[in-house]
FITILO-758751 format. One record per residue (C-alpha): residue in three letters; x, y, z. Coordinates in steps of 0.2 Angstrom, whole numbers, plus 5000, padded with zeros to 4 digits. Each point is the difference from the previous one (the first is absolute). Last residue first. Layout:
residues N
<atom 'ALA' <X Y Z>>
...
***
This chain:
residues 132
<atom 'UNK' <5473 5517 5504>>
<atom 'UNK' <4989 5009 5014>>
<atom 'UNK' <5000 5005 5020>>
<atom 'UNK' <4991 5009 5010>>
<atom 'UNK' <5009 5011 5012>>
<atom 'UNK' <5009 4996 5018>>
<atom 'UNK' <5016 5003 4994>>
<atom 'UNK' <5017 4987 5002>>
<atom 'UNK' <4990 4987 4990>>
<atom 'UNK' <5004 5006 4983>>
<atom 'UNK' <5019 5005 5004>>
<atom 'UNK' <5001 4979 5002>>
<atom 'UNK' <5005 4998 5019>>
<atom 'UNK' <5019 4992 5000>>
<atom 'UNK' <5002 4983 5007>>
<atom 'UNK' <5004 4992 4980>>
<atom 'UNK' <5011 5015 4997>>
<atom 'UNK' <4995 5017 4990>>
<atom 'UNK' <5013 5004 4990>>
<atom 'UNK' <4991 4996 4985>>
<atom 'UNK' <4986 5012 5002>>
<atom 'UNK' <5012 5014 5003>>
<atom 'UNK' <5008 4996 4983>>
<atom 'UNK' <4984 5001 4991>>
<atom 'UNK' <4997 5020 5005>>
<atom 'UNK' <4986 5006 5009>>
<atom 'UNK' <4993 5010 4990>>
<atom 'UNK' <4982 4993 4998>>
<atom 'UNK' <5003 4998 5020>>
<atom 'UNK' <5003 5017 5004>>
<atom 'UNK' <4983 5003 4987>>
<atom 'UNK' <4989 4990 5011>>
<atom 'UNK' <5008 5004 5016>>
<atom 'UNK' <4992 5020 4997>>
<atom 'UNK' <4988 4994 4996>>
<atom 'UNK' <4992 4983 5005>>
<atom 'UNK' <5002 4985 4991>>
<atom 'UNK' <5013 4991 5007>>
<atom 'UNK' <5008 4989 4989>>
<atom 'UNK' <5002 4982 4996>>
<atom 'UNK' <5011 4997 4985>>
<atom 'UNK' <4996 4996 4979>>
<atom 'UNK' <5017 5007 4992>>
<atom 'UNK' <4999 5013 4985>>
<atom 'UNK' <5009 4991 4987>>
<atom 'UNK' <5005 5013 4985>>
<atom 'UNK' <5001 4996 4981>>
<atom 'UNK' <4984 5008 4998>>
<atom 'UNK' <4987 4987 4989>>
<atom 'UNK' <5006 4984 5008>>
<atom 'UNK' <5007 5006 5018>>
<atom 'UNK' <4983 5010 5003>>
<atom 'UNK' <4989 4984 4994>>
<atom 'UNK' <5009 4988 5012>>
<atom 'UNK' <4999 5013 5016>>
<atom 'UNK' <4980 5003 4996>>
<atom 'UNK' <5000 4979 4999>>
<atom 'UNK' <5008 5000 5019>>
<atom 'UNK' <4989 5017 5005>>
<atom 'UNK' <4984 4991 4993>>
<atom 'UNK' <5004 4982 5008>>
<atom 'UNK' <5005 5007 5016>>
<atom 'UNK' <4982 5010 4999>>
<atom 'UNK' <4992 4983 4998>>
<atom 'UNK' <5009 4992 5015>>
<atom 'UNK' <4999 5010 5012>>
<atom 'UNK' <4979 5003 4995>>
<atom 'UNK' <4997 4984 5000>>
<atom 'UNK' <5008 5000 5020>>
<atom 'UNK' <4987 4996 5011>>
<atom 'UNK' <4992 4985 4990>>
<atom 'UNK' <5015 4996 4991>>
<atom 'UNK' <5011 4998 5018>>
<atom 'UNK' <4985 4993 5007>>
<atom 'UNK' <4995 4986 4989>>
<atom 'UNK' <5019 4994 5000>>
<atom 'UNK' <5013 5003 4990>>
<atom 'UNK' <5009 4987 4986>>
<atom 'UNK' <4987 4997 4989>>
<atom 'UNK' <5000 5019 4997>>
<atom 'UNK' <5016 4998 4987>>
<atom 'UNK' <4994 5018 4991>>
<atom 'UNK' <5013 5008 5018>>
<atom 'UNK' <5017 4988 4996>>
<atom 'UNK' <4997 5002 4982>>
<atom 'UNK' <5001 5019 5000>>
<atom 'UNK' <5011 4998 5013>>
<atom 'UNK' <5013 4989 4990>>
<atom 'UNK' <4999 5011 4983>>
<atom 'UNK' <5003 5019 5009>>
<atom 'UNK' <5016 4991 5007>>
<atom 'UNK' <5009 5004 4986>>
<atom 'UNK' <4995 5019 5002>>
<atom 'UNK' <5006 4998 5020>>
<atom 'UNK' <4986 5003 5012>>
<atom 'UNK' <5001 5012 5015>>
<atom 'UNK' <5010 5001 5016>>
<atom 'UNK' <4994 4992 5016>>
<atom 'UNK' <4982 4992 4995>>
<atom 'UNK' <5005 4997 4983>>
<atom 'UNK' <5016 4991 5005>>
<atom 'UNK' <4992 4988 5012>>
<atom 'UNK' <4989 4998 4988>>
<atom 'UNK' <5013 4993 4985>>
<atom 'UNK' <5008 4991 5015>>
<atom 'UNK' <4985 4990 5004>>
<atom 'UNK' <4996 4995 4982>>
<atom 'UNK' <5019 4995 4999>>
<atom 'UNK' <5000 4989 5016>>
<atom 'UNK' <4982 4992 4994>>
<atom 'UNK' <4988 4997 5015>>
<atom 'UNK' <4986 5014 4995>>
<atom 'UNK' <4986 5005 5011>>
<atom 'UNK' <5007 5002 5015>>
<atom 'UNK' <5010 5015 4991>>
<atom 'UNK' <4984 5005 4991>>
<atom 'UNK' <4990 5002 5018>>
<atom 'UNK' <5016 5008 5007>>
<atom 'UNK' <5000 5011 4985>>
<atom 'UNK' <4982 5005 4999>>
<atom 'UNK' <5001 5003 5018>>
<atom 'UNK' <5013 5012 5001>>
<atom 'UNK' <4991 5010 4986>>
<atom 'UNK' <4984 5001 5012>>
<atom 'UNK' <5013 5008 5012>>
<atom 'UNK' <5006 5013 4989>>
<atom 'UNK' <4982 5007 4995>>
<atom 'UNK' <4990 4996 4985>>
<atom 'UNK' <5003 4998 4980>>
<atom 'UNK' <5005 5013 4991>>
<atom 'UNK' <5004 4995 4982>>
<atom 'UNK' <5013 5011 4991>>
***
């Protein structure tokens, strides 16, 4: 777990990647990050979609290194868990703050994916800090 900052400097990392990329399959692989959390074969294409820094802007990388290297660590943490355990934890946005943090550790996946495209992601619905 990588804390990061609070809810509302998240929203702006992922309106600043969304603008960022023009790709139909890079914007659906963050618009499912943002609402739910990322699939282990997904794992691949973020990791790629985040080191590709040629796309983003001075600002994004400027304001947000520290976005995209804890991504990077919780996304590779993710891999190496799988590899030696069998077991994919999956990389999501949570609240930070007990006692959301450890509802949100629990939250099951199936709550996640029944989140619809105009629904808040369960990350956003607290006014905490928020990590990957």
């Amino acid at each position: 777990m990588v804390e990061l900052g609070s809810s509302s400097d998240m929203v702006e990392f992922f309106n600043l990647l969304n603008q960022s990329v023009d790709d139909m399959g890079e914007q659906k692989l963050l618009s499912q990050f943002y609402l739910r959390y990322l699939p282990f074969e997904d794992l691949d294409n973020m990791l790629s979609l985040i080191k590709n820094q040629d796309n983003f802007s001075g600002n994004l990388l400027k304001n947000f290194q520290n976005y995209f290297e804890g991504l990077e660590d919780c996304i590779t943490s993710a891999q190496g868990f799988y590899e030696h355990f069998g077991v994919y934890r999956p990389v999501k946005i949570i609240v930070t703050d007990i006692p959301y943090c450890m509802t949100e550790i629990h939250r099951p996946l199936e709550e996640y994916d029944s989140l619809n495209s105009d629904d808040s992601p369960f990350w956003l619905r607290y006014e905490e800090k928020s990590a990957i």
